[in-house]
C-alpha positions in Angstrom: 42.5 -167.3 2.6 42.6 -164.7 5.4 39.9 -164.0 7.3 37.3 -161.0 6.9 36.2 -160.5 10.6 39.8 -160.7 12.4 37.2 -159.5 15.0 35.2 -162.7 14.7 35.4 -165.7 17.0 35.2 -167.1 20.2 36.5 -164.2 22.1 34.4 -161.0 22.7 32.9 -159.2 20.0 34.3 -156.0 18.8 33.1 -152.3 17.4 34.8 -150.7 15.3 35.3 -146.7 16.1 35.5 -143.8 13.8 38.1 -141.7 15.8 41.2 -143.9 15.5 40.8 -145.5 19.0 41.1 -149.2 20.0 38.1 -151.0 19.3 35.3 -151.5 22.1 34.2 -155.2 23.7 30.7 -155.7 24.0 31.0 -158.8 26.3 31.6 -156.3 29.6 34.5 -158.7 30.4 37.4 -156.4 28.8 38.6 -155.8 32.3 38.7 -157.3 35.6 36.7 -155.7 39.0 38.6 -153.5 41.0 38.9 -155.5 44.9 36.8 -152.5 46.3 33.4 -153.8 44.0 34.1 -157.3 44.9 33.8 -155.9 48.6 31.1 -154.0 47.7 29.3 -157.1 46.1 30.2 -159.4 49.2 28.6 -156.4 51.6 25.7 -156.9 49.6 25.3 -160.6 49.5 25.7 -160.2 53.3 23.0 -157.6 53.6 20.7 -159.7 51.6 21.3 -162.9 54.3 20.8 -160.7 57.0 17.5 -159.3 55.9 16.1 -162.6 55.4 17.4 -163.5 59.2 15.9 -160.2 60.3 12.8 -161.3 58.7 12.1 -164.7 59.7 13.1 -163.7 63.6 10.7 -161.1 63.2 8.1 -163.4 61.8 8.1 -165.4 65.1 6.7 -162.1 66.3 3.3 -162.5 64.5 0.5 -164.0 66.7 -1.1 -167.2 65.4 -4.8 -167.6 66.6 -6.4 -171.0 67.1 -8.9 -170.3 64.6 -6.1 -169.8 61.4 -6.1 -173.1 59.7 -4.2 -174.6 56.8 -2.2 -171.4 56.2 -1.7 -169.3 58.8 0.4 -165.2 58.5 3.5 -166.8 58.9 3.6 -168.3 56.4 4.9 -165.6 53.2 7.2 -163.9 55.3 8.5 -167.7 56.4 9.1 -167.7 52.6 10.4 -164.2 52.1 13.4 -164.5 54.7 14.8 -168.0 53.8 14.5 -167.1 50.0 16.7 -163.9 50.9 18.9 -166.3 53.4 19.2 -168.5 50.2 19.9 -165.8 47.5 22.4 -163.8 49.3 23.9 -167.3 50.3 24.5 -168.8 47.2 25.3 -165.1 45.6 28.7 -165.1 48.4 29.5 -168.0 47.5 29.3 -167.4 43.4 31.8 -164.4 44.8 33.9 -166.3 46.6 34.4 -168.8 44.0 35.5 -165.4 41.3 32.1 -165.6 39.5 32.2 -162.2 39.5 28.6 -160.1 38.2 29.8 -159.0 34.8 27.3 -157.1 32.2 26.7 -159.4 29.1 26.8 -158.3 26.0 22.6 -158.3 25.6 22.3 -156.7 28.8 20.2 -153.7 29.2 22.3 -150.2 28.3 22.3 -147.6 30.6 23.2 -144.1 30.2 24.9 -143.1 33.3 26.1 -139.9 32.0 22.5 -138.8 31.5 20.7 -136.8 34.5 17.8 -138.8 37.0 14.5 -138.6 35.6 13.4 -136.5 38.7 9.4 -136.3 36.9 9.4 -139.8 37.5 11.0 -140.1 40.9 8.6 -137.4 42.3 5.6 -139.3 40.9 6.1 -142.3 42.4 7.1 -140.6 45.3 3.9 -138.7 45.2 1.7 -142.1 45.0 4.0 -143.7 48.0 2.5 -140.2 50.2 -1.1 -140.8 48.7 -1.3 -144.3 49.4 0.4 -143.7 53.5 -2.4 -140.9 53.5 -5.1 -143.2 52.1 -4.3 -146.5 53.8 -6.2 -146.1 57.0 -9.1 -143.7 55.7 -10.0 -145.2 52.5 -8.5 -148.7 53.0 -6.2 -150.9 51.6 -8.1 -151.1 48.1 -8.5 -147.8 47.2 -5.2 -147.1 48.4 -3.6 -149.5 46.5 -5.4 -148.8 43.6 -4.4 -144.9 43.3 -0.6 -146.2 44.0 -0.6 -148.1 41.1 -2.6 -145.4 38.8 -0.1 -142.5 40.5 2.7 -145.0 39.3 1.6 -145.9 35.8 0.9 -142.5 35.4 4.5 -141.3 36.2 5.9 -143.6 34.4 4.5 -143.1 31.2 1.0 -144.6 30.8 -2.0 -142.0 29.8 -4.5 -144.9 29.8 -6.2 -143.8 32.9 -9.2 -145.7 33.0 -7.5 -148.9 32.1 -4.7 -148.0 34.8 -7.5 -147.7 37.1 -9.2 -151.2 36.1 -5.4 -152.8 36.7 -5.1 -151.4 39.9 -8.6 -152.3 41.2 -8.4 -155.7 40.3 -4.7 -156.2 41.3 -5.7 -154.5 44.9 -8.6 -156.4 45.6 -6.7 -159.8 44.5 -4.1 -159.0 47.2 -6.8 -158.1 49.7 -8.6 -161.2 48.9 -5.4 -163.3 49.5 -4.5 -161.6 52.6 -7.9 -161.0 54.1 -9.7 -164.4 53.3 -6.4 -167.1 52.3 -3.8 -165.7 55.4 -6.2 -164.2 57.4 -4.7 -160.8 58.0 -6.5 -157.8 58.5 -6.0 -155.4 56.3 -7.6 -151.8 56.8 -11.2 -151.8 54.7 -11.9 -147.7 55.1 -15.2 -146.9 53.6 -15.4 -150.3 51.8 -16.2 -152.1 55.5 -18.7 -154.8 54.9 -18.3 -155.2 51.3 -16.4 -158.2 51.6 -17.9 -159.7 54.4 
């Protein structure tokens, strides 16, 4: 009895196509890298390692006051830079042993022939500006919080007043954890005083 799906099995699956061509592989393994984007990956699991060396020299940088107890500023970007050191390690050596990064066949498609969504871009590039423009005369809350509106608003969401709620409580969460649990001062703006 022959077999249906010739297509079927363990190897990668197949689309048909209408205009007489060779059928497509959904796996993303139909060919192998070219050596220039294995370079390219290595260069970039080498500028994640140094990153997270560039960050945790940097870190011995930051003054530690007497008075910080339990966790003192050090301590997340401590984290940061030997996560980086860790991820860009083990993602050279995933390289060098041929694991090369492959799209699977449920990964997420991507148009590249389609243009930038500029709108976008320019939006968020708009709430970066408002939020360096805010930072130091409003503080680090209400800056925050019209990033993340600005954001959610270029991206799509026209749920203002819940954007505004999220960003609120997101920003005064961070500030709380940086102020009060690290001990970092953060710039308050006209909300001085309101947490202490």
């Amino acid at each position: 009895m022959s077999d249906p799906n010739p297509g079927a099995g363990p190897g990668p699956a197949l689309t048909s196509r209408s205009d007489g061509q060779p059928p497509l592989t959904l796996s993303g393994q139909d060919h192998e890298p070219s050596r220039w984007s294995r370079y390219a990956e290595l260069l970039v699991a080498l500028a994640v390692v140094i990153l997270g060396v560039i960050i945790l020299v940097e870190t011995q940088d930051i003054r530690v006051t007497r008075a910080t107890a339990r966790v003192g500023p050090r301590v997340i970007p401590t984290i940061v830079g030997w996560g980086l050191v860790v991820i860009g390690l083990w993602y050279g050596l995933e390289l060098l042993r041929g694991q090369n990064s492959r799209p699977a066949a449920d990964s997420e498609d991507v148009d590249i022939s389609l243009p930038p969504d500029w709108t976008t871009i320019a939006g968020i590039g708009a709430g970066l500006v408002a939020y360096m423009l805010l930072i130091e005369r409003a503080g680090f809350i209400i800056a925050s919080t019209a990033l993340f509106t600005i954001t959610a608003f270029s991206m799509g969401s026209r749920n203002i007043f819940r954007d505004v709620g999220l960003g609120i409580v997101i920003a005064v969460g961070a500030y709380l954890a940086f102020s009060e649990g690290l001990e970092v001062d953060l710039p308050e703006g006209i909300l001085e005083g309101l947490f202490g």
